[in-house]
C-alpha positions in Angstrom: 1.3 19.0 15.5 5.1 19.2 15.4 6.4 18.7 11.8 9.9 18.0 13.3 10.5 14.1 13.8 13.0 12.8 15.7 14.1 9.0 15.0 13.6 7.2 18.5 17.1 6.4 19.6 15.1 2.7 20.4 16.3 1.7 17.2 19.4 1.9 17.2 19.9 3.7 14.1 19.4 7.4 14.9 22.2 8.6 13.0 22.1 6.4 10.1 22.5 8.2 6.8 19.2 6.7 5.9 16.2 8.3 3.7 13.6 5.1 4.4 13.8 4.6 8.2 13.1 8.4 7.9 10.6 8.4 5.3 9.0 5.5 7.6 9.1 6.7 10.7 7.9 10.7 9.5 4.5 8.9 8.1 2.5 9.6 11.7 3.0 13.4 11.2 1.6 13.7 7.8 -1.6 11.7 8.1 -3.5 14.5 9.4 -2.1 17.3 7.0 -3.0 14.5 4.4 -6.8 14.3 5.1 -7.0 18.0 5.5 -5.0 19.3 1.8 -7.3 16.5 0.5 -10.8 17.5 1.6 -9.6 21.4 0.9 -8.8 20.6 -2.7 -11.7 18.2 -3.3 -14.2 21.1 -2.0 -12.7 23.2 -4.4 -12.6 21.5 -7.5 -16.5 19.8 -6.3 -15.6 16.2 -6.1 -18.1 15.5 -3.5 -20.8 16.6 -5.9 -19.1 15.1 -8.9 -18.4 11.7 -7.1 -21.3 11.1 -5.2 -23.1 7.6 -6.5 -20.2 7.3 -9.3 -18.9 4.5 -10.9 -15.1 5.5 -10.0 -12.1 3.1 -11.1 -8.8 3.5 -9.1 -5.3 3.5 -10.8 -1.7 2.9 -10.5 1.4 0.7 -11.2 3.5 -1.2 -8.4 2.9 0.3 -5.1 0.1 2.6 -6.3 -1.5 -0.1 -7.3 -1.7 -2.2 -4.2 -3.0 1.6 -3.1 -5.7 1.8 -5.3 -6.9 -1.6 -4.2 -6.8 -0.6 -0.2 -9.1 2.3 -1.0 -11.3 1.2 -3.4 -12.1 -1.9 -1.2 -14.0 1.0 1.0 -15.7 2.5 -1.6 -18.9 1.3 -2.4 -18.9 0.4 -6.6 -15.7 1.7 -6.7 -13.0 -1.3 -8.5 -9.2 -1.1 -8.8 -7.4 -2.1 -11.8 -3.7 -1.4 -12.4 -2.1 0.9 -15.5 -0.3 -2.0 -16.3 -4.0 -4.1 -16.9 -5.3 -0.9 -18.1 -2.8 0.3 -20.3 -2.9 -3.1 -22.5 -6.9 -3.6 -21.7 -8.9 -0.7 -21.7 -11.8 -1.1 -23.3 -13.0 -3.8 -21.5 -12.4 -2.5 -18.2 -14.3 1.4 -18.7 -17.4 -0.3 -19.3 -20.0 1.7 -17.1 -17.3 3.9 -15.5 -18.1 7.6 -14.7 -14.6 8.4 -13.1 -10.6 7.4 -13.0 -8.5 8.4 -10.3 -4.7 7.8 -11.1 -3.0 7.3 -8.2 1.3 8.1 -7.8 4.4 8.7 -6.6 6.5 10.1 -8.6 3.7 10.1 -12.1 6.8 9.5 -14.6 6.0 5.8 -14.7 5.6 5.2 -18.9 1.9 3.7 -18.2 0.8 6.7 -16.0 0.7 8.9 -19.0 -0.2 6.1 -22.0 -3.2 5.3 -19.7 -4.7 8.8 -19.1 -4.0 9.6 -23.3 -5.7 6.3 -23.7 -9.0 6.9 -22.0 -9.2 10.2 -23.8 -8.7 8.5 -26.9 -11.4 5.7 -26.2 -14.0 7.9 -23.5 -13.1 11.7 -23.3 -16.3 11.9 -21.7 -15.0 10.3 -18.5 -13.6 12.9 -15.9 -9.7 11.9 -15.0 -8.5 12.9 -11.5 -5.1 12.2 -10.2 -3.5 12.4 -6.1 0.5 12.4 -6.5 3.1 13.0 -4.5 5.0 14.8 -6.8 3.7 18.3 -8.7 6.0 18.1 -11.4 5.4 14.8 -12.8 4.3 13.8 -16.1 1.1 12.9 -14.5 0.9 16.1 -13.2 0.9 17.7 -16.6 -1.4 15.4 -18.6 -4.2 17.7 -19.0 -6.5 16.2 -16.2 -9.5 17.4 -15.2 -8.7 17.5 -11.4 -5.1 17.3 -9.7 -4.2 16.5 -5.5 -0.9 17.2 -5.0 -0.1 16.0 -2.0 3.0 17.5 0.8 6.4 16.9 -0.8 8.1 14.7 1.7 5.3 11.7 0.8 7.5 12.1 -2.7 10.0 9.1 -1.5 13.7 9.8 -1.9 13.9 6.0 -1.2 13.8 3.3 -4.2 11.2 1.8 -2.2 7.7 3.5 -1.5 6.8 4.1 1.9 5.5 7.7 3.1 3.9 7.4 -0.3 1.8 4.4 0.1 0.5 5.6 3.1 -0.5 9.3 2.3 -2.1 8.0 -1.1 -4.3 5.6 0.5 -5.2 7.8 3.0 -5.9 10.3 0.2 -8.2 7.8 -1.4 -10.1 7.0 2.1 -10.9 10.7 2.5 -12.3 10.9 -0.9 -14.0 7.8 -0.2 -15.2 8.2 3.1 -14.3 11.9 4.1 -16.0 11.9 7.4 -15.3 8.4 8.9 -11.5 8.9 7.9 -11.3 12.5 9.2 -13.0 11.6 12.6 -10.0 9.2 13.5 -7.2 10.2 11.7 -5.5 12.5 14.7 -6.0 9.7 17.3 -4.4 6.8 15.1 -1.5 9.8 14.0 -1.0 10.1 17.6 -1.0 6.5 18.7 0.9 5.2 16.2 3.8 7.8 17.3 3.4 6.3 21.0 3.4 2.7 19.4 6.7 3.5 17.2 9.4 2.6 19.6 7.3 -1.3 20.6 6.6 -1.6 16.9 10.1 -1.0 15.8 11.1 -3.2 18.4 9.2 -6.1 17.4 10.0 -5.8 13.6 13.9 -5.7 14.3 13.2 -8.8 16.3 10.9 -10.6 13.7 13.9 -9.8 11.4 16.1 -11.6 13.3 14.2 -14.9 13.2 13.5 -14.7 9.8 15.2 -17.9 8.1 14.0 -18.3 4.3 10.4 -17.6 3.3 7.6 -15.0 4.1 3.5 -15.3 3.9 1.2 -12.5 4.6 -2.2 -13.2 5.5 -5.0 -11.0 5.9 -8.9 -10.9 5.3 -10.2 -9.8 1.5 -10.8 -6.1 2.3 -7.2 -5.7 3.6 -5.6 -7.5 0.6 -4.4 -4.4 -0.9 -2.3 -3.9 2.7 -1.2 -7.6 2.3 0.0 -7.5 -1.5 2.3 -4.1 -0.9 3.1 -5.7 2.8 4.3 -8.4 1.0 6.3 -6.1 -1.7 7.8 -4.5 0.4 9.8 -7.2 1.8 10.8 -8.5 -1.7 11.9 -5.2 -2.8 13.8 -4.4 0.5 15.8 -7.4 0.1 16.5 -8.2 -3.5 13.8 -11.0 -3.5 16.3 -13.1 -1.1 12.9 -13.5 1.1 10.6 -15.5 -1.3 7.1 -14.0 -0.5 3.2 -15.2 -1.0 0.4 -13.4 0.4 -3.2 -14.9 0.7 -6.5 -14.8 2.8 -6.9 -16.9 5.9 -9.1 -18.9 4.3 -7.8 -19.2 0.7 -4.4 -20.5 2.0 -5.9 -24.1 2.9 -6.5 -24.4 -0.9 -2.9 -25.5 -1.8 0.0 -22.0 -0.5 0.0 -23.8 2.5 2.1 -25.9 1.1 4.7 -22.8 0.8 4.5 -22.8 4.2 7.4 -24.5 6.7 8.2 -25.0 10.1 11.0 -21.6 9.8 8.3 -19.6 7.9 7.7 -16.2 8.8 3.7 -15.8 8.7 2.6 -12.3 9.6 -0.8 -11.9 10.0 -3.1 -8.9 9.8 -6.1 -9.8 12.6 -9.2 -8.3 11.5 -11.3 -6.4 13.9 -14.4 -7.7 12.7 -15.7 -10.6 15.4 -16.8 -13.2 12.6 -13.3 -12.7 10.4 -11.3 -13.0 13.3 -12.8 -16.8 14.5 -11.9 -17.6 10.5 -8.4 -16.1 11.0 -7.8 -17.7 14.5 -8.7 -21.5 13.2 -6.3 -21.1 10.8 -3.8 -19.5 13.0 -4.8 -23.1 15.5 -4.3 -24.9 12.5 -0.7 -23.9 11.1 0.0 -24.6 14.9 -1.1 -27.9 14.9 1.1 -28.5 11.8 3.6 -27.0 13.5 4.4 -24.7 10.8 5.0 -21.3 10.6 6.6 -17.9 13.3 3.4 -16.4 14.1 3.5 -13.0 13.9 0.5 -10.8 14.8 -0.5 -7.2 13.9 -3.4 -6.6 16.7 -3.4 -5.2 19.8 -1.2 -7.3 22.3 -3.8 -7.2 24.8 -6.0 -9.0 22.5 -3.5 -11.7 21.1 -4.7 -14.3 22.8 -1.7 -16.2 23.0 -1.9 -17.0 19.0 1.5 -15.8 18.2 5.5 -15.6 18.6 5.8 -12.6 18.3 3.0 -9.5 18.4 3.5 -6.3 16.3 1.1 -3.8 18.1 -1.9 -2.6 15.6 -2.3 1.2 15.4 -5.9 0.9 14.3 -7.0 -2.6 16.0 -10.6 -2.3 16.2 -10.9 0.1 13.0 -13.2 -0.9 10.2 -10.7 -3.2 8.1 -11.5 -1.0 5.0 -9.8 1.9 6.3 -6.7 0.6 8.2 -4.4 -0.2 5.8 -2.6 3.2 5.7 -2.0 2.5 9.8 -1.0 -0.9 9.4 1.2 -1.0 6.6 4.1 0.4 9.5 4.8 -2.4 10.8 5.8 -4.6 7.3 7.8 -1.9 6.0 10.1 -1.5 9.0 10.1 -5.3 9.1 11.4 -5.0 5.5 13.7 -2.5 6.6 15.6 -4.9 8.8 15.6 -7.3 6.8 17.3 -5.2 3.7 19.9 -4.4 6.8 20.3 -7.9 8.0 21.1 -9.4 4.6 24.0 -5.9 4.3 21.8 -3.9 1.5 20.8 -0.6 1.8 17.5 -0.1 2.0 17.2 3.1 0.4 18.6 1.4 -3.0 18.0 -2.4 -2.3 18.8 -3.3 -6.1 22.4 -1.7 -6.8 22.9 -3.3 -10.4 19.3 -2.0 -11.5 17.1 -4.7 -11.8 14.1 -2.1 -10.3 14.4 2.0 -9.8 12.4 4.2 -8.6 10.7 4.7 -11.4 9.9 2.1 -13.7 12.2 1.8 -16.8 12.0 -0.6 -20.1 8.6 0.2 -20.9 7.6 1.1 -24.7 3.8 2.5 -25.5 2.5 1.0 -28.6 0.5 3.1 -30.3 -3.1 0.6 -29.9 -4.2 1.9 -33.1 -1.7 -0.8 -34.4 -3.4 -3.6 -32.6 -6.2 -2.7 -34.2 -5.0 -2.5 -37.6 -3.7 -6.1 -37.7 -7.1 -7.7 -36.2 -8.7 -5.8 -38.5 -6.4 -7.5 -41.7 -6.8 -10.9 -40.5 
């Protein structure tokens, strides 16, 4: 496959001096190269042996934390918990775990490092892998007992992580399921560079109505899609978008109330039959309530008439565990517009600092000193 990518001249901004439409829009090409560095390096360093029936817990802060939760929702025993949980919480989350796997962009992140000193400290006997998208992070050079580096251009120029998010998960998937994710992941590359010019479309449009407020909805296995979907707007745009993102079913229990007749609700339609009658009543119901800008993520064929607006799916009838890399297009170019319409720049969406690229403000307290004063009480 190519690795030259041209920005469709559908959107408008071709020539704009932009690193995240490009970093967006470049994400089709490096699936496949993805899945393939990844199942190379994972032969050579034996993880198939050394993961097989292990207890492995999935890492990271932000972004690559909302990663770790889209891939270890396919891994059977497998359970996400962020550095920043970790960092402050370890002990009680290593209980009967053979593995960590940190995942990151960049791997400066203050935690990244705390947390992989910190397991050594408490359980040198577990094994600590990393996947990053940068070689010469301070993840990189933490003494682990496995490193994935992934291509360089996943490494984000942008504040905001896109190509990143992607390629992790995707990383994660083809440790978790290696075969499954390998078998498809040259049809969906290809597809979703067919789709780009009709998803782009629709996300500029769903930009446009956009009024005040944002909810995300998906089914529980794609919640790590949601949460970063969700993100992803609020970062693009300052947090001038309030954002909630829920299941179908949990958001009768009281976030409906977020929602009003302006709302934007994107929704993330499951390709499982019995999840999808869930996600439709409640799609009936917001309509009935006249509530909420439907916005779908499925295939427009199969849409049913349950939306305003459809953004096509890339992987619509894909087992929800392994989509999210796919499926996350659509909500970052939606951010993307937004961040334009509202006269940011999306590649630095927070001009006087309030978030960077990488995280900043963070002191490691030594935990020995925790310990000390429960110890003199």
């Amino acid at each position: 496959m190519s690795k030259e990518l041209n920005v469709p001249a559908e959107t408008g901004l071709h020539s704009a001096p932009s690193y995240t439409l490009q970093e967006i829009l470049q994400q089709p090409l490096l699936w496949p190269d993805t899945v393939e560095s990844v199942r190379s390096a994972a032969e050579q360093i034996q993880l198939p042996v050394k993961l097989q029936l292990a207890r492995v817990l999935l890492t990271g802060a932000g972004t690559s934390a909302y990663a770790a939760s889209a891939v270890a929702s396919a891994w059977p025993r497998a359970l996400a918990v962020p550095t920043t949980d970790l960092l402050v919480d370890a002990e009680r989350y290593l209980l009967e775990v053979d593995t960590v796997i940190s995942l990151a962009r960049s791997g400066d992140s203050p935690e990244s490092v705390a947390v992989v000193e910190r397991i050594r400290a408490l359980r040198p006997d577990i094994p600590q892998l990393a996947i990053v998208c940068n070689e010469d992070g301070g993840l990189s050079h933490a003494g682990l007992d496995g490193l994935i580096v992934l291509d360089p251009r996943t490494n984000d120029h942008s504040l905001v992580m896109t190509s990143a998010f992607s390629n992790l998960v995707l990383a994660g998937l083809a440790l978790a399921q290696p075969d499954a994710v390998t078998a498809k992941v040259n049809e969906f590359s290809k597809r979703a560079i067919a789709l780009l010019p009709g998803i782009d479309q629709a996300c500029q449009r769903a930009a446009t109505r956009t009024r005040d407020r944002i909810v995300v909805l998906s089914s529980s296995p794609s919640l790590g899609w949601a949460r970063e979907a969700g993100l992803k707007t609020l970062e693009m745009t300052a947090g001038n978008f309030p954002v909630i993102t829920e299941t179908y079913l949990g958001l009768r229990h009281g976030p409906m109330s977020f929602v009003k007749p302006d709302t934007l609700v994107l929704c993330l339609l499951s390709a499982d039959p019995v999840r999808r009658l869930y996600e439709a009543d409640l799609i009936h119901e917001l309509r009935s309530k006249k509530i909420g800008y439907l916005i779908g993520i499925t295939d427009p064929a199969d849409s049913q008439g349950l939306f305003d607006e459809v953004i096509p799916a890339i992987a619509p009838r894909e087992n929800d565990a392994l989509r999210t890399p796919y499926e996350i297009v659509g909500p970052q170019l939606l951010g993307y517009y937004l961040s334009l319409r509202i006269g940011l720049n999306p590649d630095n969406p927070s001009p006087a600092g309030v978030i960077n690229r990488v995280v900043q403000g963070v002191r490691i307290h030594p935990a020995g000193l925790c310990e000390s004063v429960s110890s003199s009480r």
